[in-house]
C-alpha positions in Angstrom: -23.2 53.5 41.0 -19.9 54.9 41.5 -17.3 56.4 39.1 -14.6 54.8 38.2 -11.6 54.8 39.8 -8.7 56.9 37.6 -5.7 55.5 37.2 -2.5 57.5 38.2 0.5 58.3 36.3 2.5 55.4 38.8 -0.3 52.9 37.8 0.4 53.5 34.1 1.3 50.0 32.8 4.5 51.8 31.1 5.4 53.9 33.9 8.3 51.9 34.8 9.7 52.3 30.5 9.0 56.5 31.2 12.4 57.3 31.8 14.4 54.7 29.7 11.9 56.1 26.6 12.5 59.9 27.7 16.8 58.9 27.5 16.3 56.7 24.3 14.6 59.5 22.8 17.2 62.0 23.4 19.9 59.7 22.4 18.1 59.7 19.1 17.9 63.0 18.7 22.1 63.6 19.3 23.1 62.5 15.4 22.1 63.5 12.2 25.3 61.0 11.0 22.7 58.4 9.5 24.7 55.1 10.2 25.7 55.1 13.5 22.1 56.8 13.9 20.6 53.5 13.1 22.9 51.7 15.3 22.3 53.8 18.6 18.5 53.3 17.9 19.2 49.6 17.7 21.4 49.5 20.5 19.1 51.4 22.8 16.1 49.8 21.9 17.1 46.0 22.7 18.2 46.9 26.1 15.1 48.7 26.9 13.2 45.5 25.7 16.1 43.0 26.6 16.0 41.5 23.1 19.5 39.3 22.1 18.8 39.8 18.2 17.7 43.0 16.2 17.9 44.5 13.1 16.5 47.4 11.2 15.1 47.1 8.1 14.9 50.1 4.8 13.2 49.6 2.3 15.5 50.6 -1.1 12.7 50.9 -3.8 15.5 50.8 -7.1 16.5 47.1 -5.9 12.8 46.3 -4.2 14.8 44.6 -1.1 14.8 45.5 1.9 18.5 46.1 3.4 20.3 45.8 6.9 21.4 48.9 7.4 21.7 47.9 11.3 22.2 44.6 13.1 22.9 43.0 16.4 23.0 39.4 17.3 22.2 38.4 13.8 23.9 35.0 12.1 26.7 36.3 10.1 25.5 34.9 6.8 22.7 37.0 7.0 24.7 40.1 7.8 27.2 39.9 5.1 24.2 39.5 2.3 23.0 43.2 3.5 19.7 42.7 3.1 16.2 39.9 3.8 14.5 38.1 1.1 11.0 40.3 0.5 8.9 37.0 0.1 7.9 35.1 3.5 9.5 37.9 5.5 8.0 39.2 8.6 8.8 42.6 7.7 7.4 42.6 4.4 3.7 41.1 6.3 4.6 44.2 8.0 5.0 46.6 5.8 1.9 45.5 3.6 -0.5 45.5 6.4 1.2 48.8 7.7 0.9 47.5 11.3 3.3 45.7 13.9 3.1 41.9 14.6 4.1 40.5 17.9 4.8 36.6 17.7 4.9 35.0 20.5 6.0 31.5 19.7 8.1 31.7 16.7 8.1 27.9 15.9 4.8 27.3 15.7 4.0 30.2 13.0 3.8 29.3 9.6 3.2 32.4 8.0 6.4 33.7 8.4 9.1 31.1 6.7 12.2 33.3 6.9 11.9 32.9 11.1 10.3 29.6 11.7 13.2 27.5 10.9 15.0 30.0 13.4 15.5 27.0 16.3 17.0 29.6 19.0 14.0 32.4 18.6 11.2 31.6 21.1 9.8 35.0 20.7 10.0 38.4 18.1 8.5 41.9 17.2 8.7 43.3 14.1 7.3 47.5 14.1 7.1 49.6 11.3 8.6 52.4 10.6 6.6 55.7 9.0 7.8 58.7 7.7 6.1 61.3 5.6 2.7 58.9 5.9 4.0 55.6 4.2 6.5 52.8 5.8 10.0 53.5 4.9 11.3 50.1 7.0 10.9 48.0 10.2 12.5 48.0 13.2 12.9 44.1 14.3 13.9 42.2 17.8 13.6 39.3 18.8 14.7 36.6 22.1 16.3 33.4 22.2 15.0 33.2 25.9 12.0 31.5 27.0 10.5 34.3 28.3 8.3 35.9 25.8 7.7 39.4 24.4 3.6 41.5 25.9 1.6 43.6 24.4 3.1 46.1 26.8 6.7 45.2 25.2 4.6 45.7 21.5 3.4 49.2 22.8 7.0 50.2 24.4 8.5 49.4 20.6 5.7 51.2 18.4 6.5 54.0 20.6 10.4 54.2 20.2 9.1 53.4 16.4 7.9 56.5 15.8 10.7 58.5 17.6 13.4 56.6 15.7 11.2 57.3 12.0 11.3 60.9 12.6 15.2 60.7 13.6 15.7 58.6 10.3 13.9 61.0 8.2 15.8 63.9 9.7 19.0 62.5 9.0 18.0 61.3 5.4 16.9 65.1 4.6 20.1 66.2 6.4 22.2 64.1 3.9 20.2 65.0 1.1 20.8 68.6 2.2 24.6 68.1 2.1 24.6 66.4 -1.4 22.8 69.3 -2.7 25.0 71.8 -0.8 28.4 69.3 -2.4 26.6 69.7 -5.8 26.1 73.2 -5.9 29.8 73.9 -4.3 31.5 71.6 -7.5 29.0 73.8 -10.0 30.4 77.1 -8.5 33.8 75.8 -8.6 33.5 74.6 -12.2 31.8 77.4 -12.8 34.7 80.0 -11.3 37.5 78.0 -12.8 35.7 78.1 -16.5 35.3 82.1 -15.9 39.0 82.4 -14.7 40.4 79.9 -17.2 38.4 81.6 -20.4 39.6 84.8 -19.2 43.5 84.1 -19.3 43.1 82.1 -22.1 41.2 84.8 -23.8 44.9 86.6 -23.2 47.1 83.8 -24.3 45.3 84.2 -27.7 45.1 87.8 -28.0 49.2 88.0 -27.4 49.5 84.4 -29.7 47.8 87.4 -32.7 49.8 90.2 -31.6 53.4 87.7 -31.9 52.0 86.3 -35.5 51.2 89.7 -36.8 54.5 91.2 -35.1 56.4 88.1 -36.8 54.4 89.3 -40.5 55.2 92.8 -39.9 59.2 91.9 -38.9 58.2 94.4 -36.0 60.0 93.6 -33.0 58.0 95.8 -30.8 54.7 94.1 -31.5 56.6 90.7 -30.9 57.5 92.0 -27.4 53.9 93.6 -27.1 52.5 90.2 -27.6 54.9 88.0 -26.0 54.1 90.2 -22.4 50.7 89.7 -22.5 51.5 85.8 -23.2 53.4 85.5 -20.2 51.4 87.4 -18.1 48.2 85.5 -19.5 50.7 81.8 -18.7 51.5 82.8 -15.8 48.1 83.9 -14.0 47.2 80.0 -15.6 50.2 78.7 -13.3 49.1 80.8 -10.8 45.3 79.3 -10.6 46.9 76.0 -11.2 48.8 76.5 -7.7 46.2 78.2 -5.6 43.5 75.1 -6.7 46.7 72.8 -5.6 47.1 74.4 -2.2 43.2 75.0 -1.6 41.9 71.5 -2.2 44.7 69.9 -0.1 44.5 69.4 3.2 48.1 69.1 4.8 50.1 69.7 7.6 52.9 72.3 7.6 56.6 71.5 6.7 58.2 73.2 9.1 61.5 74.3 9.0 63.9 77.1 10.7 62.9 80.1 8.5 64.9 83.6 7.9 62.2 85.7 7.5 63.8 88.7 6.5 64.9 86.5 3.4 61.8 85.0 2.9 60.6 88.9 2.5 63.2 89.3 0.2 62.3 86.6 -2.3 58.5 87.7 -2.6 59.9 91.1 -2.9 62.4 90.2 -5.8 59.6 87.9 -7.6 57.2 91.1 -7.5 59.9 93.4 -8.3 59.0 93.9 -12.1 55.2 94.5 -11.1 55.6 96.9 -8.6 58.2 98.7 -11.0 55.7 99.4 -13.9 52.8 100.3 -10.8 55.3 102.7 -9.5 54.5 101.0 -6.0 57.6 100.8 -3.1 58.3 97.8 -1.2 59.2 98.4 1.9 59.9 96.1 5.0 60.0 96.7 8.9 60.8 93.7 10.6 61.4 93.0 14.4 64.5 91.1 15.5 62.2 89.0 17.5 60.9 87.4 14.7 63.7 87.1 12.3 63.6 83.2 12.3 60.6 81.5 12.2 59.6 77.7 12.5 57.4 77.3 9.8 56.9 75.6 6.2 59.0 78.1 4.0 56.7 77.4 0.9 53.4 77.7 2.1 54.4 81.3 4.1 56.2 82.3 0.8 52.8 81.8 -1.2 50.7 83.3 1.3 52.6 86.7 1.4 53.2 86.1 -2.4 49.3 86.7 -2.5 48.9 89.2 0.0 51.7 91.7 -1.9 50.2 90.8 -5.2 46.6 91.9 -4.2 48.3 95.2 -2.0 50.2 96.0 -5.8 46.8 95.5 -7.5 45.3 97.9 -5.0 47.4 100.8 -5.6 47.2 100.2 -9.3 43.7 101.0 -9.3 44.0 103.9 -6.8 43.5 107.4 -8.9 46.8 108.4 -7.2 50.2 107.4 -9.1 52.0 105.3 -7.2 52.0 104.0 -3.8 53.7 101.9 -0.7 53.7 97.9 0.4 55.0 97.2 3.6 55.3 94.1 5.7 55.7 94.8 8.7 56.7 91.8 11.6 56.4 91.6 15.1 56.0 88.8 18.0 53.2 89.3 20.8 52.1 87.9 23.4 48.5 85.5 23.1 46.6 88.2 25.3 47.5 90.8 22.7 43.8 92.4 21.1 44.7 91.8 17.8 45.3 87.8 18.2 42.3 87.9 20.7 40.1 88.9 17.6 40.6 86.0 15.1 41.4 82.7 18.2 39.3 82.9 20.9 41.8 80.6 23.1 45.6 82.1 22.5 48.4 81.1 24.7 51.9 81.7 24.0 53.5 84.0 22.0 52.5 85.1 18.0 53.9 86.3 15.3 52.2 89.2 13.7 53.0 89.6 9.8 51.0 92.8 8.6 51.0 93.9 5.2 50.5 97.2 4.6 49.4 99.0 1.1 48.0 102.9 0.4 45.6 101.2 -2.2 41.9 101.8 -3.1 40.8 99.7 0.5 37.7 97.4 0.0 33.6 97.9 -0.2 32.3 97.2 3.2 29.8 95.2 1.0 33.2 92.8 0.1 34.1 92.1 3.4 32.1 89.2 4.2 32.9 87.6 1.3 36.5 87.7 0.6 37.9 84.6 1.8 34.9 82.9 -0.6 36.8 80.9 -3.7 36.1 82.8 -7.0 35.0 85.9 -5.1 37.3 88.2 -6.7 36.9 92.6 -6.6 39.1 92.6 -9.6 37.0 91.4 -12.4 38.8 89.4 -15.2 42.1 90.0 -13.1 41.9 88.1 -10.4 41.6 84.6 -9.7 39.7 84.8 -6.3 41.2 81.9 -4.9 44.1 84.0 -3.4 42.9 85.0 -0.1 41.0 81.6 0.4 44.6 80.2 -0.1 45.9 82.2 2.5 44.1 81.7 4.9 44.0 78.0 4.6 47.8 78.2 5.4 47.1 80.6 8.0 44.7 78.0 10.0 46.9 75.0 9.0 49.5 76.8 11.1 47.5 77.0 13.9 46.7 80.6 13.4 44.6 83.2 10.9 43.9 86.4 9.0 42.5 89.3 9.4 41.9 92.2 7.7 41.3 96.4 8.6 40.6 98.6 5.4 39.3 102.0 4.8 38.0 102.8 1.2 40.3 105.5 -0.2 43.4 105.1 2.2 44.3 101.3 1.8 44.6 98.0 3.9 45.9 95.8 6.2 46.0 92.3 5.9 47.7 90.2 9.0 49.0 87.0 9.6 48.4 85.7 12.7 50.6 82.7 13.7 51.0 80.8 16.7 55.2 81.0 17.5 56.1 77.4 17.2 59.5 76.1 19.0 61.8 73.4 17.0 62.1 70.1 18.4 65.4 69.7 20.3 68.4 68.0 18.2 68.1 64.5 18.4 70.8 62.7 20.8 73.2 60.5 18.7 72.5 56.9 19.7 75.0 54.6 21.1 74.0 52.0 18.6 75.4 54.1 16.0 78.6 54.2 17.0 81.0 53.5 15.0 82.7 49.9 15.2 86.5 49.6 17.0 89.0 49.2 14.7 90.2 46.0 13.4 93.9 45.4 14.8 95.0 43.3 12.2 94.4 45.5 9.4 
């Protein structure tokens, strides 16, 4: 007696599926976006089975239902109620029995209420879908031709079942992961904004006692004493208040012609009193080639606003009395190695805006973090949304920081922005013309 014959991999009653399975598989593995996840699985899997109706079914244990959450070629009524009465469902025999049904007259089924009265289905499948070793849904097609669904269809859809369960699952855990990650990013934000709020207002108190006991006293110098630290405390509250503003925004520049060199002036004059008692110089070096910029005035004036404030803080805690701020400008072109390290495709020309300070420098160990919100190197003092604010404006320009310090001899922070041309004055139109004269007036 001879053995028998083995079948090869052409003879396979699937073979002809191999490739369309291998693509739909692929496709399934391209989004972790859940929704239009569940619709490319849908999509994919009725024209592999050449199905004119389909739906996937979850099961959503708080409202024991199970809802649409894809659909194709289903009567709009159905659609719009978002989910499939449990009782007399073919998903639900599905789901208790943990196994897929393939019906191959729908008419003439009684089990199954929901479908029967279905005139235009002649033929359906209904798979389960398992994840984590129970049924979380059901992947369901069916046809309104005559020709009917094989077991060899029934084996083609358990397959792309299984693929489309893991896919689900991965893009459930990948939402999940992002909610926690959302979660956790509001907690450290709460968290930083309680700290930086407690602090200042820790200050507003503390001057609030100095004034009242100044006031008790009739001593004007304790008045004074506490009415600084007041203000200082108000406005490092107006200053958090501003950065959150700017930070949680997303917007696109105002731009506007801007003279930079009194631009520099302003955040110079708005620092003046604070460099003054830090014994710090401002100092400016500016290129002609970069006097006027095309940019939105406020958002540049806050960013260097923050960038001088943090160089004056740095030479305040230097051991040496005193110290320098510069900004320094210059335009370059987009091959130049400085722009090449923060945009990896630069064309055109940039505008470089260092500033300069002989401060402390930072930690190596700070570096990574810096542009974090709430990281701060200055305790109490700082707000640490600063840099994070500056280098959202940065990017919303098209452009970015970067940074060069040595611990002990001080830092350079840089602006890099893309150099942006106005648009040309607009043309007066003829309509607006003005009207001919009136002769008999």
């Amino acid at each position: 007696m001879g053995q028998p014959k083995t079948k090869t991999a052409a003879e396979h009653p699937h073979f002809e599926a191999l490739p369309s399975l291998f693509r739909i598989a692929t496709a399934m593995g391209s989004t972790l976006d859940l929704d239009p996840l569940l619709k490319l699985i849908l999509r994919l899997t009725m024209r592999e089975l050449h199905a004119q109706r389909g739906s996937i079914l979850l099961f959503d244990k708080d409202s024991d239902q199970l809802k649409m959450l894809a659909a194709r070629g289903m009567p709009r009524k159905v659609v719009e109620k978002g989910y499939i009465p449990r009782k007399g469902s073919i998903a639900e025999w599905v789901i208790e029995h943990d196994k897929p049904i393939l019906l191959g007259d729908v008419s003439h089924d009684s089990r199954f209420t929901s479908i029967a009265r279905e005139r235009s289905l002649h033929s359906s499948m209904c798979v389960p879908l398992r994840a984590k070793g129970s049924v979380i849904g059901t992947i369901n097609i069916s046809r309104t031709r005559r020709e009917p669904f094989t077991e060899e269809d029934l084996d083609i859809l358990v397959v792309l079942a299984t693929h489309a369960a893991v896919s689900i699952e991965n893009a459930r855990l990948y939402e999940e992961n992002l909610k926690a990650e959302r979660l956790a990013t509001v907690g450290r934000t709460v968290a930083g904004i309680s700290h930086c709020t407690k602090n200042m207002l820790t200050g507003l108190k503390g001057g609030s006692k100095i004034i009242e006991l100044g006031c008790k006293q009739r001593d004007w110098a304790l008045i004074e004493q506490g009415y600084d630290i007041s203000k200082r405390s108000t406005d490092r509250i107006e200053l958090l208040v501003l950065d959150m503003l700017d930070y949680s925004k997303e917007r696109t520049p105002t731009r506007a012609a801007i003279d930079l060199p009194r631009l520099v002036s302003e955040v110079f004059a708005s620092l003046a009193h604070a460099a003054q008692e830090s014994q710090v110089k401002l100092l400016s070096r500016l290129s002609a080639a970069c006097a006027c910029l095309y940019a939105d005035s406020n958002q540049l004036y806050r960013a260097l606003l923050n960038l001088v404030t943090n160089a004056i803080d740095a030479i305040r805690e230097s051991p040496n009395e005193g110290g320098e701020v510069e900004i320094v400008a210059e335009r370059v072109e987009g091959d130049s190695p400085v722009v090449r390290r923060c945009l990896r495709e630069a064309a055109g020309e940039f505008d470089l805006i260092h500033v300069r300070d002989t401060g402390v420098g930072i930690p190596p160990e700070h570096m990574p973090n810096l542009f974090h919100p709430f990281f701060s190197s200055k305790g109490s003092k700082g707000t640490g949304l600063g840099l994070a604010v500056t280098r959202k404006i940065a990017r919303e320009h098209g452009g970015d920081v970067l940074i060069e310090s040595q611990v002990g001899r001080g830092t350079i922070f840089t602006l890099v922005l893309p150099v942006v041309a106005p648009p040309p004055p607009e043309e007066p139109s003829a309509d607006l013309e003005p009207p001919p004269e009136d002769d008999a007036r």
